[in-house]
N, C-alpha and C positions, 0 to 999 in steps of 0.2 A: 227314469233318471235318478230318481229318487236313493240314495247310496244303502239305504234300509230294506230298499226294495227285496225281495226273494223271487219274484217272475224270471223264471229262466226260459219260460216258452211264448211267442210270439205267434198267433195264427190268423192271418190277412189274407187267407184264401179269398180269392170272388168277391173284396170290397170295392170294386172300382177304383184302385189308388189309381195316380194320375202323377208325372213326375214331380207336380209340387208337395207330394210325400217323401220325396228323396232327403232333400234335406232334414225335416223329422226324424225320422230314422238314421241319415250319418247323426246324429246330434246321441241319441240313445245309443247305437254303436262306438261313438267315442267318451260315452260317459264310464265310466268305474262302476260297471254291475254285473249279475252275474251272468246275466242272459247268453244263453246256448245256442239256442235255435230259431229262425225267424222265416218262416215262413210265406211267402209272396207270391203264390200261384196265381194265374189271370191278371196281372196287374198291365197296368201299360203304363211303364215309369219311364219312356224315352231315350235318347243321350243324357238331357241335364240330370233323369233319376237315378238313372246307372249310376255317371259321374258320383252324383252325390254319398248316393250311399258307398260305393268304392273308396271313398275318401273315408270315411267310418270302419272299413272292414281294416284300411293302412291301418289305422290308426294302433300303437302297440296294446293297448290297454283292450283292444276287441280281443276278444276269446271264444271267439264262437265255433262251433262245433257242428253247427247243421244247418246249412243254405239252400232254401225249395225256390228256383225260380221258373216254376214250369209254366209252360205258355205264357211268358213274359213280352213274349216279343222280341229277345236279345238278338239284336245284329252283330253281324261280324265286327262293326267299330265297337259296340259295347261289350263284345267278350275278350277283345283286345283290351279293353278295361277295367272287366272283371279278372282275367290273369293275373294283370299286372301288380294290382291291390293286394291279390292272393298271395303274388310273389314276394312283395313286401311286407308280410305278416304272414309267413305258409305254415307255421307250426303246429294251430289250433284245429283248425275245419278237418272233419272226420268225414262229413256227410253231404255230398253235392249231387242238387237233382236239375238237369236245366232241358229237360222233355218240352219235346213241341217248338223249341226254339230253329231255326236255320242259322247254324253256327255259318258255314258255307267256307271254302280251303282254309282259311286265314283266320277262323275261327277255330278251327277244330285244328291248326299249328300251335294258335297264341296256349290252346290247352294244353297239349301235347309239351311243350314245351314246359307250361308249368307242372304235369305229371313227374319228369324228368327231373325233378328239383330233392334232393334228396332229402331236404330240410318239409316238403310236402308230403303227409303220413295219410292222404285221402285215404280212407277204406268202403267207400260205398260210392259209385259214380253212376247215374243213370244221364244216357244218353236214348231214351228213345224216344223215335219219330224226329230226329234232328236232319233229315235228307242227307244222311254219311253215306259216304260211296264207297266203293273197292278202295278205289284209291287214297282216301283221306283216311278208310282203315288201317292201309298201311302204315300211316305215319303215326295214329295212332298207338300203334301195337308196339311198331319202335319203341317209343314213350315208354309205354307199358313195360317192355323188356329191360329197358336201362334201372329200371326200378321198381321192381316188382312183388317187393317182397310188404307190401302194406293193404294193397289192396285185396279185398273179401268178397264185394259184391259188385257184377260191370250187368249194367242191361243195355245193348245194341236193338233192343226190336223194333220194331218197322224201321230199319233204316235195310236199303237192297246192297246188303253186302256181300250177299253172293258167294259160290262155292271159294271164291279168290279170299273174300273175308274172311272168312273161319281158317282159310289154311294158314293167314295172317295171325287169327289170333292162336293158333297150334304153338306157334315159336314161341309164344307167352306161356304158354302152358307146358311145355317141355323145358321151358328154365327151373333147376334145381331151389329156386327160392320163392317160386309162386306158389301163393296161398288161397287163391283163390277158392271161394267160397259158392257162389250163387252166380251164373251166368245163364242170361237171357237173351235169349237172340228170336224171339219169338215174329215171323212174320217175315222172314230176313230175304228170300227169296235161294232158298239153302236147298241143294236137291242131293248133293253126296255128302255125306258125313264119312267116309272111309278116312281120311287122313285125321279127324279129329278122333276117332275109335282106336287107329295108332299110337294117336299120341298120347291119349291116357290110357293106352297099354304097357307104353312104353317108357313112362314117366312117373315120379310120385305125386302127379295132379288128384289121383282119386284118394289120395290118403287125407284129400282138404275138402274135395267137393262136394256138394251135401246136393246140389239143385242144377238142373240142366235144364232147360225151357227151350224144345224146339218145337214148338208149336205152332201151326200154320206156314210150313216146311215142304214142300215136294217131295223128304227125302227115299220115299220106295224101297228097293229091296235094303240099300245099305243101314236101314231102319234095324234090324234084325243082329246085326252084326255089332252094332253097339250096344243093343240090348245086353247082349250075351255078354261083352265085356262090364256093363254096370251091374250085372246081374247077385255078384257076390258083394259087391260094395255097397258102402254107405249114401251113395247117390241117388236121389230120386228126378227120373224120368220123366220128362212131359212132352207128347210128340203126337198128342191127339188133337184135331183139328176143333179148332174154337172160335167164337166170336169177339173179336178186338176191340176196344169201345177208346 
């Protein structure tokens, strides 16, 4: 809090916070410094943690740029809460990881909804292991489409989004303004890729994609078929069977 300070990084992985950290942290979140990125993996801050810190991210003097809250524990009420915050300060944050959490429908809308925000510039969004479904992909990727042109990096993996998923996020990737960069769907429960092989055949997607992770995939022959289309591009391939941790 210290206005001299220089600490732009914050890492609170695996300390056992507990939500009477919340307010600590809104407190340094609402002070005038320069801090970036904050870090909170494992934590189990609650409703009152959320809350609190949420009230810190409003705050217009936050300027942060990169938010880890993996295996937090977030509920559907508390990502309703974390949206909201975002929504009222959406300018800053570049970098959002909330892996492991169970956003569950109304989670993964209150998101969606703040993707949609055009004053929101996310470019790194990991979503995996969040139990997303086919159908909350969709709603998703909607999001995704209405504004699309900021995002670099989306990880889906272990969530069962299925051949329906990916043909979801195709419409993403056939918009003339996506950028994306890094897409992982590793684990996904993916057994055709034919329509995503069209669609960055048929799209200026490959002129952005550098990384494609379909790893632990069923996908069989149509394996081949998208090879052959990455084959001259700058995308590098992952479709060998590995162990997930």
């Amino acid at each position: 809090m210290d206005s001299h300070s220089k600490l732009e990084k914050i890492m609170l992985n695996n300390c056992d916070l507990t939500e009477k950290s919340g307010s600590v942290l809104a407190t340094v979140l609402s002070s005038k410094t320069i801090l970036k990125e904050m870090n909170l993996n494992n934590s189990r801050l609650l409703d009152s943690g959320v809350k609190e810190i949420c009230e810190g991210l409003k705050n217009p003097v936050c300027e942060l740029k990169i938010l880890n809250l993996c295996r937090c524990r977030i509920t559907e009420k508390q990502c309703l809460i974390l949206t909201s915050a975002l929504k009222s300060n959406p300018s800053h944050l570049r970098e959002l990881n909330l892996t492991g959490n169970k956003l569950g429908d109304s989670g993964v809308k209150n998101l969606s909804d703040l993707l949609m925000n055009t004053q929101f510039k996310l470019e790194k969004l990991d979503l995996c292991n969040c139990s997303i479904t086919e159908k909350q992909c969709l709603i998703l990727n909607s999001a995704l489409k209405s504004n699309p042109s900021h995002l670099r990096e989306l990880d889906l993996s272990l969530n069962q989004i299925k051949n329906t998923g990916v043909n979801h996020l195709c419409d993403v990737l056939k918009d003339s303004h996506c950028k994306l960069e890094r897409l992982s769907l590793i684990e996904c429960g993916i057994t055709d890729v034919s329509s995503l092989t069209q669609s960055l055949t048929n799209t200026k997607a490959l002129q952005f994609l550098k990384e494609l992770d379909l790893s632990n995939n069923m996908i069989g022959d149509s394996k081949q078929q998208l090879i052959d289309v990455l084959r001259d591009s700058n995308c590098e391939l992952s479709v060998d069977r590995r162990p997930i941790t």
